[in-house]
PyMOL Python script that loads the backbone (N, CA, C, O; Angstrom):
from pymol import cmd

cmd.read_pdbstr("""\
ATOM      1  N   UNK A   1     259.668-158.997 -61.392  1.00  0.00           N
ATOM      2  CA  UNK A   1     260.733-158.041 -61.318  1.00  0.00           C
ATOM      3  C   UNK A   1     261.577-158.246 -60.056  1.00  0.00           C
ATOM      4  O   UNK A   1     262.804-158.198 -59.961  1.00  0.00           O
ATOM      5  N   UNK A   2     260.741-158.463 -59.186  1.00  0.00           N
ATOM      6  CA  UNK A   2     261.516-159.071 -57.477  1.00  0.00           C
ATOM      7  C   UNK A   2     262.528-159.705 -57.842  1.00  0.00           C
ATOM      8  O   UNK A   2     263.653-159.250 -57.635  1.00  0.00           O
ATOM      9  N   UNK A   3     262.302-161.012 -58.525  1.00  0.00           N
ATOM     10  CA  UNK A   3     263.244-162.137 -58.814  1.00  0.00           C
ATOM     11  C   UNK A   3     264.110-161.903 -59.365  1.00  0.00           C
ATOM     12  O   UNK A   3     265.205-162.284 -58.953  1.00  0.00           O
ATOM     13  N   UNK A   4     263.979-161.133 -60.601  1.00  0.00           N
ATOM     14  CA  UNK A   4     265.564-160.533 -61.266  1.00  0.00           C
ATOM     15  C   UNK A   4     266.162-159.889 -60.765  1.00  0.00           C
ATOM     16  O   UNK A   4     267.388-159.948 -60.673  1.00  0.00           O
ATOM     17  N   UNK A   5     265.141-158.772 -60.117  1.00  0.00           N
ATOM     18  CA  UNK A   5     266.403-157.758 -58.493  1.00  0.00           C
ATOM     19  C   UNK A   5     267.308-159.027 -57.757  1.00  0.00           C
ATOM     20  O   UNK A   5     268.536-159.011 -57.664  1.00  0.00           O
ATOM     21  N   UNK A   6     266.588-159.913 -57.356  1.00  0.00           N
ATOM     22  CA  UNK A   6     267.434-160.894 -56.317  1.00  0.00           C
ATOM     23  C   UNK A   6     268.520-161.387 -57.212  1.00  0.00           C
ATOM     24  O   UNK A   6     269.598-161.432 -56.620  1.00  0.00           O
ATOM     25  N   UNK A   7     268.582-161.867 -58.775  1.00  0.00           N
ATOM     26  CA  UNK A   7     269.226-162.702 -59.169  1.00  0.00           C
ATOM     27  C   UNK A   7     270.215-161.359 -59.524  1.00  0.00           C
ATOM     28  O   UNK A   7     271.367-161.774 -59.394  1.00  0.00           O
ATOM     29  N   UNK A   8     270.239-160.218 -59.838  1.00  0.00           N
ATOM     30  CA  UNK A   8     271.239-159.164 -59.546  1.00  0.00           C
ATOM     31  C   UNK A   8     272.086-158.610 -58.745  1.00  0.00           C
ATOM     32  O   UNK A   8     273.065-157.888 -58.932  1.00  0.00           O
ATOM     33  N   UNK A   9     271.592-159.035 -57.841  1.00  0.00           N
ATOM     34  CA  UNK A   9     271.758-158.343 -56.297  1.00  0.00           C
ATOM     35  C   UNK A   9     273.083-158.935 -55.931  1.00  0.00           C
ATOM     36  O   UNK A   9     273.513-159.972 -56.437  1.00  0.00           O
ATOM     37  N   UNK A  10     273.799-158.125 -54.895  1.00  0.00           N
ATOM     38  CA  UNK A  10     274.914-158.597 -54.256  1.00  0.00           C
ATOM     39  C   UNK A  10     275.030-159.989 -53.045  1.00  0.00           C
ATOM     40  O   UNK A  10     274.445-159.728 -51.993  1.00  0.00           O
ATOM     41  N   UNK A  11     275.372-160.697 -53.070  1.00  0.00           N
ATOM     42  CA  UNK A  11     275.661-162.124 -52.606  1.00  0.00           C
ATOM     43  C   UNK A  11     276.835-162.135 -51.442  1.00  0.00           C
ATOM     44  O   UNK A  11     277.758-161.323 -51.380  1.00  0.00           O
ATOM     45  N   UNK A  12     276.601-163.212 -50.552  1.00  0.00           N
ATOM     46  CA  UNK A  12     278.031-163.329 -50.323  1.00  0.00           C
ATOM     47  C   UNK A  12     278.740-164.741 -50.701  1.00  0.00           C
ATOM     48  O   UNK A  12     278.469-165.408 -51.699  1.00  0.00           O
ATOM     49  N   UNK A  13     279.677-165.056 -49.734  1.00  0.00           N
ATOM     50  CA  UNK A  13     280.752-166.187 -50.835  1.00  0.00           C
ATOM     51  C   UNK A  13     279.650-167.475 -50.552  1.00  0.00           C
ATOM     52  O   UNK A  13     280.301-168.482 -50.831  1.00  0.00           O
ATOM     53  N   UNK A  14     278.419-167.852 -50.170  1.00  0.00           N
ATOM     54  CA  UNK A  14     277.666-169.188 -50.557  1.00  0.00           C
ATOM     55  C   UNK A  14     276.459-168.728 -51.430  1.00  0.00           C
ATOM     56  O   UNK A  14     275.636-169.571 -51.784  1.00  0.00           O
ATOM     57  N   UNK A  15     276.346-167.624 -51.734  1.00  0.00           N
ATOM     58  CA  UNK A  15     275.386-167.203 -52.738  1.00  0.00           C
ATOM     59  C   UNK A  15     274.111-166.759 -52.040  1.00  0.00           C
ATOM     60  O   UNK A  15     273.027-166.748 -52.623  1.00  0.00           O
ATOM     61  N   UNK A  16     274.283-166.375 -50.706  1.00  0.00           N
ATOM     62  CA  UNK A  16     272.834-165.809 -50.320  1.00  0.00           C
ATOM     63  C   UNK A  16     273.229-164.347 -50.785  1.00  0.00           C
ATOM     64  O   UNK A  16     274.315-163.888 -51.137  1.00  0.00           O
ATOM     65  N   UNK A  17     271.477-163.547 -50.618  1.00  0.00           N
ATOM     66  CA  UNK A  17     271.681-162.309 -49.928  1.00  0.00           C
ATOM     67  C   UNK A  17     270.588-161.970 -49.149  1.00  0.00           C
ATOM     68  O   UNK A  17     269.716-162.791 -48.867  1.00  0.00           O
ATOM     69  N   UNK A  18     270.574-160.769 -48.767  1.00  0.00           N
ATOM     70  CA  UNK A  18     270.230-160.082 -47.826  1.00  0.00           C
ATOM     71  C   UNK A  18     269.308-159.325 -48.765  1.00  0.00           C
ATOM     72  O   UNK A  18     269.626-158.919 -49.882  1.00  0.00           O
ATOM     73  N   UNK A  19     267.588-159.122 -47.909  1.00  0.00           N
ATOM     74  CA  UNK A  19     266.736-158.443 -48.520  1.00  0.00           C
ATOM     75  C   UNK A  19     266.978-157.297 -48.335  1.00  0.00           C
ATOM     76  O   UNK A  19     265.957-156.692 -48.661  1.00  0.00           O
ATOM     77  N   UNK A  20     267.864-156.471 -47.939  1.00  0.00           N
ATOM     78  CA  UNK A  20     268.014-155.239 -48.184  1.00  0.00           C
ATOM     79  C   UNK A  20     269.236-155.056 -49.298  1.00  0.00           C
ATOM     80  O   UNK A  20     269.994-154.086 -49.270  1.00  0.00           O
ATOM     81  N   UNK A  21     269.318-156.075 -50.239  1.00  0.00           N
ATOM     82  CA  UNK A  21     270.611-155.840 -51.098  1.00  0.00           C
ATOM     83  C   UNK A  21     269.512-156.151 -52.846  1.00  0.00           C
ATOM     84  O   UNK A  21     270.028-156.365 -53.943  1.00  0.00           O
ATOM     85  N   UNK A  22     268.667-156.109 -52.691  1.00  0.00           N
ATOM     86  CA  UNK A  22     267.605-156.304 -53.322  1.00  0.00           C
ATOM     87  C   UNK A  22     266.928-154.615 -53.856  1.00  0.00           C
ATOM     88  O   UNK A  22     266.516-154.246 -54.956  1.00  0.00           O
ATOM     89  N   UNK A  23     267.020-154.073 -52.881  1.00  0.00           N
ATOM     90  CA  UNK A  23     266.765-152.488 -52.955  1.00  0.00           C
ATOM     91  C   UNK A  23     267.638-151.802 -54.450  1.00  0.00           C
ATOM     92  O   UNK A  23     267.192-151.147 -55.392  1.00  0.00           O
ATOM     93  N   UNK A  24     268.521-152.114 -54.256  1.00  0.00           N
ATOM     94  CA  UNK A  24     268.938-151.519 -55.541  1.00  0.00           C
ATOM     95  C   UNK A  24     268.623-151.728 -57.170  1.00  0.00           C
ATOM     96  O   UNK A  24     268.211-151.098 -58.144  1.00  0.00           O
ATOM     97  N   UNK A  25     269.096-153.036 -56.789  1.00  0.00           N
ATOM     98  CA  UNK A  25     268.827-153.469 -58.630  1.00  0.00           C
ATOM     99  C   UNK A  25     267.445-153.658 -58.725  1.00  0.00           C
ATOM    100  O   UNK A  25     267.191-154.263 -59.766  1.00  0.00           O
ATOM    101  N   UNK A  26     266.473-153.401 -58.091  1.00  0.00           N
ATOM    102  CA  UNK A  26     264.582-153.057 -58.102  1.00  0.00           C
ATOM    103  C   UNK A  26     264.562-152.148 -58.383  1.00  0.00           C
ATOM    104  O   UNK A  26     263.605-152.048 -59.151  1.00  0.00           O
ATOM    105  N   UNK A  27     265.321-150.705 -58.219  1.00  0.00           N
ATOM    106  CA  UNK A  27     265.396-149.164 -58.281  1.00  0.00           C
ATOM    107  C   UNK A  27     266.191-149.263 -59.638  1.00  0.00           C
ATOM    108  O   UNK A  27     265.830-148.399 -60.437  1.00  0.00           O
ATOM    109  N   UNK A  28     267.065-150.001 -60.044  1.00  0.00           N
ATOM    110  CA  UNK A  28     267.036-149.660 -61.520  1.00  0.00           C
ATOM    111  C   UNK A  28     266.313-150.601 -62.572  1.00  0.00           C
ATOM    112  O   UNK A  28     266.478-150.512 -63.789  1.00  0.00           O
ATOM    113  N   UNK A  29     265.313-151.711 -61.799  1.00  0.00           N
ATOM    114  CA  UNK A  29     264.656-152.284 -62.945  1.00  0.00           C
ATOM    115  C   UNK A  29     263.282-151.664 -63.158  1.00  0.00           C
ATOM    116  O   UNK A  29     262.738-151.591 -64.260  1.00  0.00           O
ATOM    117  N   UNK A  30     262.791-151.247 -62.073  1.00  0.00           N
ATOM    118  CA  UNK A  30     261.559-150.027 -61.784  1.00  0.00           C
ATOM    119  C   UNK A  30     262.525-148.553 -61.111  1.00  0.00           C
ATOM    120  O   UNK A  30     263.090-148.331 -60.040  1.00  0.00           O
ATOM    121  N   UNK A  31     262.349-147.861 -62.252  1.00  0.00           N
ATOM    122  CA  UNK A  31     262.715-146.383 -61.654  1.00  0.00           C
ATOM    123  C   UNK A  31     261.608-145.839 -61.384  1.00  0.00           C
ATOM    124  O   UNK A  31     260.620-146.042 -62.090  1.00  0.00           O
ATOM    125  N   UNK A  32     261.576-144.855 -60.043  1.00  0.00           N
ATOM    126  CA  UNK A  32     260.686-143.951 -60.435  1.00  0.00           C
ATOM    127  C   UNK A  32     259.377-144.553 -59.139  1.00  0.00           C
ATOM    128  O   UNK A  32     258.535-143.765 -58.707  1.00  0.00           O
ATOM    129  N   UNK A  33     259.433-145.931 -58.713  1.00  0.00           N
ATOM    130  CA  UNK A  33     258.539-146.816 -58.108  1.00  0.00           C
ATOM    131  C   UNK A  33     258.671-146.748 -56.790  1.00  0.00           C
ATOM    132  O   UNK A  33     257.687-146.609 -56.064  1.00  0.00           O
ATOM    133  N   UNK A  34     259.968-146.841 -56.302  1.00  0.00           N
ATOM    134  CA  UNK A  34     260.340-146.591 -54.484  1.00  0.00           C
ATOM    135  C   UNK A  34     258.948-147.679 -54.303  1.00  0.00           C
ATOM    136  O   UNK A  34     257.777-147.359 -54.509  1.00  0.00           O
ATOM    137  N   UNK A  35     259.450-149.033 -53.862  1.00  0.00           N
ATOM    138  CA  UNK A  35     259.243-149.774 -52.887  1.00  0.00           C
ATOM    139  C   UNK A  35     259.455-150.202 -52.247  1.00  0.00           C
ATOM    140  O   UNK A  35     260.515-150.805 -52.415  1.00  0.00           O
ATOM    141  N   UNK A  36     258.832-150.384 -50.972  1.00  0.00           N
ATOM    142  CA  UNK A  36     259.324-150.899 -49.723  1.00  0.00           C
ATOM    143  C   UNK A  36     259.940-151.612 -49.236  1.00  0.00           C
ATOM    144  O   UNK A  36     260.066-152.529 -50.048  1.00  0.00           O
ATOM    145  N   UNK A  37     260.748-151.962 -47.908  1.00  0.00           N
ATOM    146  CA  UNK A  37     261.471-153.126 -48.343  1.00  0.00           C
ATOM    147  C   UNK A  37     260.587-154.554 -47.637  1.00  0.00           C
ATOM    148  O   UNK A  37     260.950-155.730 -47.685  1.00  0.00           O
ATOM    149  N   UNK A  38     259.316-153.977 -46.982  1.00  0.00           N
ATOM    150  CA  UNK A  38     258.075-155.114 -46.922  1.00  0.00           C
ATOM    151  C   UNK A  38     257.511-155.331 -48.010  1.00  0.00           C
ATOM    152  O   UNK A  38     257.388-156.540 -48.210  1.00  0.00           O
ATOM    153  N   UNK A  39     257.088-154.659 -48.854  1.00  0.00           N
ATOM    154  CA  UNK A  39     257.152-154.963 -50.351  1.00  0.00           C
ATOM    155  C   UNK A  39     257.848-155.860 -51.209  1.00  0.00           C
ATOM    156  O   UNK A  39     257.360-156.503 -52.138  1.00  0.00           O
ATOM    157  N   UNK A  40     258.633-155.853 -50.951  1.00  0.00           N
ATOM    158  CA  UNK A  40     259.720-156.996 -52.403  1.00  0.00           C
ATOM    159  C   UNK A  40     259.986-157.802 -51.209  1.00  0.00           C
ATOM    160  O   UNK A  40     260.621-158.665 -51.815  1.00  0.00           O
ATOM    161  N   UNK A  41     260.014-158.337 -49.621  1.00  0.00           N
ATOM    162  CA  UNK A  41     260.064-159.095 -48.787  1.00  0.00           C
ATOM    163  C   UNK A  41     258.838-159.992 -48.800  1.00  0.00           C
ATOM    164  O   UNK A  41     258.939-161.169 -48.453  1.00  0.00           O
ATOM    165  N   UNK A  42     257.592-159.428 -49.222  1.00  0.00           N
ATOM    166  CA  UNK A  42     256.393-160.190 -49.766  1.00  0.00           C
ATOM    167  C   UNK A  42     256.364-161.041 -50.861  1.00  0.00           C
ATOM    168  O   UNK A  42     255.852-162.156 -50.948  1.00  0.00           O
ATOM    169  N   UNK A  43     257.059-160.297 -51.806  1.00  0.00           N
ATOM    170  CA  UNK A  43     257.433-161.369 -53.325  1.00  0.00           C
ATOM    171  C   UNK A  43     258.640-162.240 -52.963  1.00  0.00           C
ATOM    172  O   UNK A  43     258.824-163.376 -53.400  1.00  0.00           O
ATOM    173  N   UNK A  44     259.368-161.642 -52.192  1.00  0.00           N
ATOM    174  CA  UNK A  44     260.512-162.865 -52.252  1.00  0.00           C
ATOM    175  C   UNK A  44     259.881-164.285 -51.288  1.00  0.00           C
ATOM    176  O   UNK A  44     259.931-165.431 -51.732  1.00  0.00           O
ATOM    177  N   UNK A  45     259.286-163.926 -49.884  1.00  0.00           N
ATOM    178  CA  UNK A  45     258.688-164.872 -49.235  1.00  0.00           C
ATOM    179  C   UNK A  45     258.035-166.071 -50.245  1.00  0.00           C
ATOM    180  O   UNK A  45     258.235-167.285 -50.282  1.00  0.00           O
ATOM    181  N   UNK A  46     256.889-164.898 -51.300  1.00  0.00           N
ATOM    182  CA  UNK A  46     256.103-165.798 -51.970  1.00  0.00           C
ATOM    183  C   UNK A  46     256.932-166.673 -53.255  1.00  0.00           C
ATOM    184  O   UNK A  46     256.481-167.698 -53.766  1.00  0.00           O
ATOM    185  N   UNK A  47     257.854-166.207 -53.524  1.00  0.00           N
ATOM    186  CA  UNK A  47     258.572-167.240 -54.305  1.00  0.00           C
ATOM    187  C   UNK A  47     259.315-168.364 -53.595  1.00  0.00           C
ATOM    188  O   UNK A  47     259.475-169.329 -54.342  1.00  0.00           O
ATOM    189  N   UNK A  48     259.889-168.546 -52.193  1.00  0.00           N
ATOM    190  CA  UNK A  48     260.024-169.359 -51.365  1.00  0.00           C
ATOM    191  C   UNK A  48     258.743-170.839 -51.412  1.00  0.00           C
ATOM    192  O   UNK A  48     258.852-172.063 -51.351  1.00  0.00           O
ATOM    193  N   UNK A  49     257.870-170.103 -51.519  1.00  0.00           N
ATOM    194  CA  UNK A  49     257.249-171.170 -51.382  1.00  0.00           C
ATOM    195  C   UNK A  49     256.582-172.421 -52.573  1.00  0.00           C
ATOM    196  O   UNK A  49     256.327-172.250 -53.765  1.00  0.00           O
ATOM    197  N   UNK A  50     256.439-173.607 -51.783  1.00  0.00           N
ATOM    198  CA  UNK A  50     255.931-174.619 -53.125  1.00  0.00           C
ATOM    199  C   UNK A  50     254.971-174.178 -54.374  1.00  0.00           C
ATOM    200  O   UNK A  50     255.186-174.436 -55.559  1.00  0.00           O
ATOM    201  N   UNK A  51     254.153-173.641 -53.976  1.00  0.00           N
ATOM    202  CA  UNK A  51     253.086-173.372 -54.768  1.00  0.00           C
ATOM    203  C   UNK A  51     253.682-172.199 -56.265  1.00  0.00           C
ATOM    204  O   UNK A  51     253.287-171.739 -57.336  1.00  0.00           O
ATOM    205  N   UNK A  52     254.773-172.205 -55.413  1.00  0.00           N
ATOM    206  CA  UNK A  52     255.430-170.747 -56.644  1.00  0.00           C
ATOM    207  C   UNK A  52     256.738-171.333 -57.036  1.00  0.00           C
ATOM    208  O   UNK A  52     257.560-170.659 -57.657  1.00  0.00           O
ATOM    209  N   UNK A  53     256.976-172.678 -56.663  1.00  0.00           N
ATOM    210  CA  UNK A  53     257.802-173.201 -57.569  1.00  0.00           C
ATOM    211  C   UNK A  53     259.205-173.479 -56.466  1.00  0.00           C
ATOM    212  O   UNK A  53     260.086-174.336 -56.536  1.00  0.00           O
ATOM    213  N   UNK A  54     259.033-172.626 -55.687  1.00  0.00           N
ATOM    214  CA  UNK A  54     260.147-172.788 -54.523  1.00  0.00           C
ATOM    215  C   UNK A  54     261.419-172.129 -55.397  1.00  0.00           C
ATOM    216  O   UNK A  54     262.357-172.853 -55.730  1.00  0.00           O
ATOM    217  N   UNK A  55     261.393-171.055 -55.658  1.00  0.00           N
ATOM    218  CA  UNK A  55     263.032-170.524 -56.937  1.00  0.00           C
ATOM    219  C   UNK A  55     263.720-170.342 -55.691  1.00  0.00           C
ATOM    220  O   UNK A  55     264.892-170.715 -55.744  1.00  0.00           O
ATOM    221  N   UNK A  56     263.385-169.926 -54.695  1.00  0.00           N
ATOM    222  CA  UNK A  56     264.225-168.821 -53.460  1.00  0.00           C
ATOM    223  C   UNK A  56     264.337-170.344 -52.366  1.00  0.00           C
ATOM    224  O   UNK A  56     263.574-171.303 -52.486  1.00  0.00           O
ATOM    225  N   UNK A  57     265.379-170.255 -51.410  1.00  0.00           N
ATOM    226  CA  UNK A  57     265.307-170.802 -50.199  1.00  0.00           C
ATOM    227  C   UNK A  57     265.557-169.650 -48.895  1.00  0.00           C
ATOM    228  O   UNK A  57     266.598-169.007 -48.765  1.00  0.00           O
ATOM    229  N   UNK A  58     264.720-169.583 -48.254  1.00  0.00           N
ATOM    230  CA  UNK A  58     264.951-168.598 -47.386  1.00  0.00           C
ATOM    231  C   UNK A  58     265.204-169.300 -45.918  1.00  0.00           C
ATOM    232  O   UNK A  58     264.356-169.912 -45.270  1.00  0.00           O
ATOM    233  N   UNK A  59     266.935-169.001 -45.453  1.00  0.00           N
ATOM    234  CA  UNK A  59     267.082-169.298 -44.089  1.00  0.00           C
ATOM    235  C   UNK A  59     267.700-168.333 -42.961  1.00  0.00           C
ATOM    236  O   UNK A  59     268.124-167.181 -43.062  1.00  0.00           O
ATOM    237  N   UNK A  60     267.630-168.986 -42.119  1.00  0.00           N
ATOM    238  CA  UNK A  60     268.317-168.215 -40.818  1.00  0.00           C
ATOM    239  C   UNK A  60     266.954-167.475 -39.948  1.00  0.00           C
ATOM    240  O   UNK A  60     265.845-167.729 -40.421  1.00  0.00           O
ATOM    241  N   UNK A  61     266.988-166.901 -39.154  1.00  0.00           N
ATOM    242  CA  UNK A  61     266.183-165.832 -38.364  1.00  0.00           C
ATOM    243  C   UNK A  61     264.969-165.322 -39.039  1.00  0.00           C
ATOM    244  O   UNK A  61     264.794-165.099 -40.237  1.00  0.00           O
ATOM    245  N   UNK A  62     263.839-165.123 -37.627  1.00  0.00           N
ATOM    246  CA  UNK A  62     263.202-163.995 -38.592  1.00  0.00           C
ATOM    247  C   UNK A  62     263.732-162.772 -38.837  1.00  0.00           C
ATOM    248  O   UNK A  62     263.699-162.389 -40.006  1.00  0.00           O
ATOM    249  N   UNK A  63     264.020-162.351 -38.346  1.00  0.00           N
ATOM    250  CA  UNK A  63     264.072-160.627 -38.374  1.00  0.00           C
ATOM    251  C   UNK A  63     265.491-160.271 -39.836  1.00  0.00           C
ATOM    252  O   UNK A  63     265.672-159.375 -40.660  1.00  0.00           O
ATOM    253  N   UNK A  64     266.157-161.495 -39.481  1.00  0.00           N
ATOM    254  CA  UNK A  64     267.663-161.546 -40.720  1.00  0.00           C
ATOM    255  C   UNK A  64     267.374-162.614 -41.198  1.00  0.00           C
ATOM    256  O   UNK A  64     267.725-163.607 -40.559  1.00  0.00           O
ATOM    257  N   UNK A  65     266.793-162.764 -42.209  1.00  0.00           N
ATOM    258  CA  UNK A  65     266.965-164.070 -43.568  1.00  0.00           C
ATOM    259  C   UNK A  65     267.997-163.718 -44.472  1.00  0.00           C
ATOM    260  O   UNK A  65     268.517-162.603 -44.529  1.00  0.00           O
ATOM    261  N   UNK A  66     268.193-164.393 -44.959  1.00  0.00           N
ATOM    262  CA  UNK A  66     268.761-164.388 -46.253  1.00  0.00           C
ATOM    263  C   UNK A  66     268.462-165.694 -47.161  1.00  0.00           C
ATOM    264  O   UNK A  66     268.353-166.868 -46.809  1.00  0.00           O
ATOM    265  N   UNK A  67     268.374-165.158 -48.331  1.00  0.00           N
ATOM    266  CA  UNK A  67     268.269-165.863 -49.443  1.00  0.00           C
ATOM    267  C   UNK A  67     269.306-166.572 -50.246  1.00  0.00           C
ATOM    268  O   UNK A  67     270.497-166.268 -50.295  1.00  0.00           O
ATOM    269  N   UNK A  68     268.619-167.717 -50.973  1.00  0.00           N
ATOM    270  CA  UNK A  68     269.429-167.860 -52.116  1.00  0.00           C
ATOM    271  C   UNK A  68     268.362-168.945 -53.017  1.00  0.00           C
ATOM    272  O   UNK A  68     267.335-169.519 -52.656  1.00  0.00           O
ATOM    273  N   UNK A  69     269.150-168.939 -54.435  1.00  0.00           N
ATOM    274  CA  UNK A  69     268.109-169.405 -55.778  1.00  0.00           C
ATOM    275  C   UNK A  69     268.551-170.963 -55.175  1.00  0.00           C
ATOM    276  O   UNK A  69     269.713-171.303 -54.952  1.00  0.00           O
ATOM    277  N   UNK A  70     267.281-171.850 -54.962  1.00  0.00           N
ATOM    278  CA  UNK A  70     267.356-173.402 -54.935  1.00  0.00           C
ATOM    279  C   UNK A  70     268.076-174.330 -55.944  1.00  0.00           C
ATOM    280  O   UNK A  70     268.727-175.314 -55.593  1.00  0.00           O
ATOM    281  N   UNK A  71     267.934-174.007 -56.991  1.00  0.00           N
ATOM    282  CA  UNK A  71     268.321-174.049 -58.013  1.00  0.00           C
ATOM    283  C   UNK A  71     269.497-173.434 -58.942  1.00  0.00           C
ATOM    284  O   UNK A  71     269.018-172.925 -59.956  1.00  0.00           O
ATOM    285  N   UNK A  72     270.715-173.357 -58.878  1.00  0.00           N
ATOM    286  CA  UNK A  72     272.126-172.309 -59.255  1.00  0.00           C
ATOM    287  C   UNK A  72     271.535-171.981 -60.487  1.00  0.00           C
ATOM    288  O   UNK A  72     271.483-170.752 -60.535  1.00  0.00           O
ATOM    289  N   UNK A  73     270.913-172.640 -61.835  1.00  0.00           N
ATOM    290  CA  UNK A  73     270.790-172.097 -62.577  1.00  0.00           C
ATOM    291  C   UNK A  73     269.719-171.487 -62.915  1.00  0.00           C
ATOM    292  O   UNK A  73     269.592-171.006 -64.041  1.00  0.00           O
ATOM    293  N   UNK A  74     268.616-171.399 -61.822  1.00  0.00           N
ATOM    294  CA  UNK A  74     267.874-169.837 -61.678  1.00  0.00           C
ATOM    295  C   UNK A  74     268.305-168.995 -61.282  1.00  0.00           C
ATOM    296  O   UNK A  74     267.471-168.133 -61.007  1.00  0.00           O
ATOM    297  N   UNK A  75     269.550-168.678 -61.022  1.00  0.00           N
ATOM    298  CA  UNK A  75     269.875-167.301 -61.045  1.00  0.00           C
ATOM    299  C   UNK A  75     270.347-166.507 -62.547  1.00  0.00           C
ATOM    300  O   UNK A  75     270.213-165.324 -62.860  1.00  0.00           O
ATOM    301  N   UNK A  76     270.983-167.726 -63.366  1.00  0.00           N
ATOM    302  CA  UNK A  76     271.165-166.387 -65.177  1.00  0.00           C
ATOM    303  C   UNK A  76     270.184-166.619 -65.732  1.00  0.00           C
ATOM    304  O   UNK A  76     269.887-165.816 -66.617  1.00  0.00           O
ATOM    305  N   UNK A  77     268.978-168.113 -65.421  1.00  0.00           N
ATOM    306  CA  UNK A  77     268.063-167.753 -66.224  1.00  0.00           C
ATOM    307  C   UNK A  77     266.858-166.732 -65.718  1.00  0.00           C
ATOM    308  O   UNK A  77     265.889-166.410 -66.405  1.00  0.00           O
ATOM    309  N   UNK A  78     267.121-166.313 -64.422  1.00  0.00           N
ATOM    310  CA  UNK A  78     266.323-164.836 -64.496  1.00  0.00           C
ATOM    311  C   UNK A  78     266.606-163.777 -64.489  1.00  0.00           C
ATOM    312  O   UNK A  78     265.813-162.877 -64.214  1.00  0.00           O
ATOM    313  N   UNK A  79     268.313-163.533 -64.914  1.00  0.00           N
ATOM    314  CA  UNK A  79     268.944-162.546 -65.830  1.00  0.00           C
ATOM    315  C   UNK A  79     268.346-162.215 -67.138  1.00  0.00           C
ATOM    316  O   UNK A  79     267.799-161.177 -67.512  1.00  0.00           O
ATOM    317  N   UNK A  80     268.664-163.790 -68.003  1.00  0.00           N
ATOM    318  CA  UNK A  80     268.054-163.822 -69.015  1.00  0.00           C
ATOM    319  C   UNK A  80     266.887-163.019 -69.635  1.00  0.00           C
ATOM    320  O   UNK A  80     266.886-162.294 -70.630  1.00  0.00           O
ATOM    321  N   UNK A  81     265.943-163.328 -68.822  1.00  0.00           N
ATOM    322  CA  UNK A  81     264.824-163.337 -68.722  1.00  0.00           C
ATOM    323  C   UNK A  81     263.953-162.244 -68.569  1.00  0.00           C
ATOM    324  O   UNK A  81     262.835-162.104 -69.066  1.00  0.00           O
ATOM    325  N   UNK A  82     264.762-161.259 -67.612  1.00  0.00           N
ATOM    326  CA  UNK A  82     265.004-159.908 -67.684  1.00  0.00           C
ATOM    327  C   UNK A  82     265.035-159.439 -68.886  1.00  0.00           C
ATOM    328  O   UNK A  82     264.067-159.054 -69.542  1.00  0.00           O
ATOM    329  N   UNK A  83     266.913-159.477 -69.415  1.00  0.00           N
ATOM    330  CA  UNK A  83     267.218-159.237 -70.133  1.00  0.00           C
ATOM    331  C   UNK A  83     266.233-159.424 -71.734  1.00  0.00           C
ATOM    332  O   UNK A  83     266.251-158.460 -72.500  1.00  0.00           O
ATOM    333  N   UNK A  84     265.599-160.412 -72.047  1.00  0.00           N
ATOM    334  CA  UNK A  84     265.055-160.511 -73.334  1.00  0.00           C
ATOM    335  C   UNK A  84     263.673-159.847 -72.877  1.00  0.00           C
ATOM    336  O   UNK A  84     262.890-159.539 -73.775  1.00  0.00           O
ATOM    337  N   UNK A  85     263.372-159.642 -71.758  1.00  0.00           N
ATOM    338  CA  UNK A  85     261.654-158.555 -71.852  1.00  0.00           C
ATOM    339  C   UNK A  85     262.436-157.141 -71.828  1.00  0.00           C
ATOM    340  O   UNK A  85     261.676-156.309 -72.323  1.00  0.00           O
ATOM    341  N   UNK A  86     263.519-156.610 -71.488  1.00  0.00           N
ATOM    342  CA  UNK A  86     263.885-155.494 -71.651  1.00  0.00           C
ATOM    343  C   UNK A  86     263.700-154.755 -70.246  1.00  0.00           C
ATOM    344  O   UNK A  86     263.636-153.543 -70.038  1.00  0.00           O
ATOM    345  N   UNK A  87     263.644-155.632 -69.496  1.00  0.00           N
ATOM    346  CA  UNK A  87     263.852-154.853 -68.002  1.00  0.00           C
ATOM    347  C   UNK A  87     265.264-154.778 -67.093  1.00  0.00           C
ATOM    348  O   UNK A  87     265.619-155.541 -66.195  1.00  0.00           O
ATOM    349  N   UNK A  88     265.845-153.771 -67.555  1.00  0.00           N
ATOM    350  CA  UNK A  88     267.276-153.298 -67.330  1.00  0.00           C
ATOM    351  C   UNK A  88     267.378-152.682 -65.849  1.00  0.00           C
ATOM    352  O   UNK A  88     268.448-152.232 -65.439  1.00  0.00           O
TER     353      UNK A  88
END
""", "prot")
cmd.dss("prot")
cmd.show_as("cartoon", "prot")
cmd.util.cbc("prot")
cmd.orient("prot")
């Protein structure tokens, strides 16, 4: 669900974002859940990495990362993907 929040989420003009822009479209794919933003900063880390396929590249700072999909076309196919399990 992390991953489709990110591939929803607001960007700027090279396609990162910011883990606090993630907060939203998580709150409408889980209503009702309120999680943290160390919480979905745990799933996004762990998709960064090899073992999980590397979908995310995470750069810049610790304290300010930002993201973006390694891959351009993991970002509609985990729209998609969303979209056909029915998590809106």
């Amino acid at each position: 669900m992390v991953l489709i929040a990110c591939a929803l989420a607001q960007t700027d003009e090279l396609g990162r974002l910011q883990q606090n822009a993630v907060a939203g479209p998580l709150d409408k794919i889980l209503p009702r859940k309120n999680y943290s933003a160390a919480t979905y900063a745990f799933h996004m880390n762990r998709v960064c990495d090899e073992a999980r396929g590397a979908v995310l590249e995470r750069r810049g700072e610790a304290h300010t990362p930002r993201y973006r999909f390694s891959e351009p076309l993991m970002q509609p196919l985990a729209i998609l993907k969303g979209l056909h399990d029915d998590h809106r």
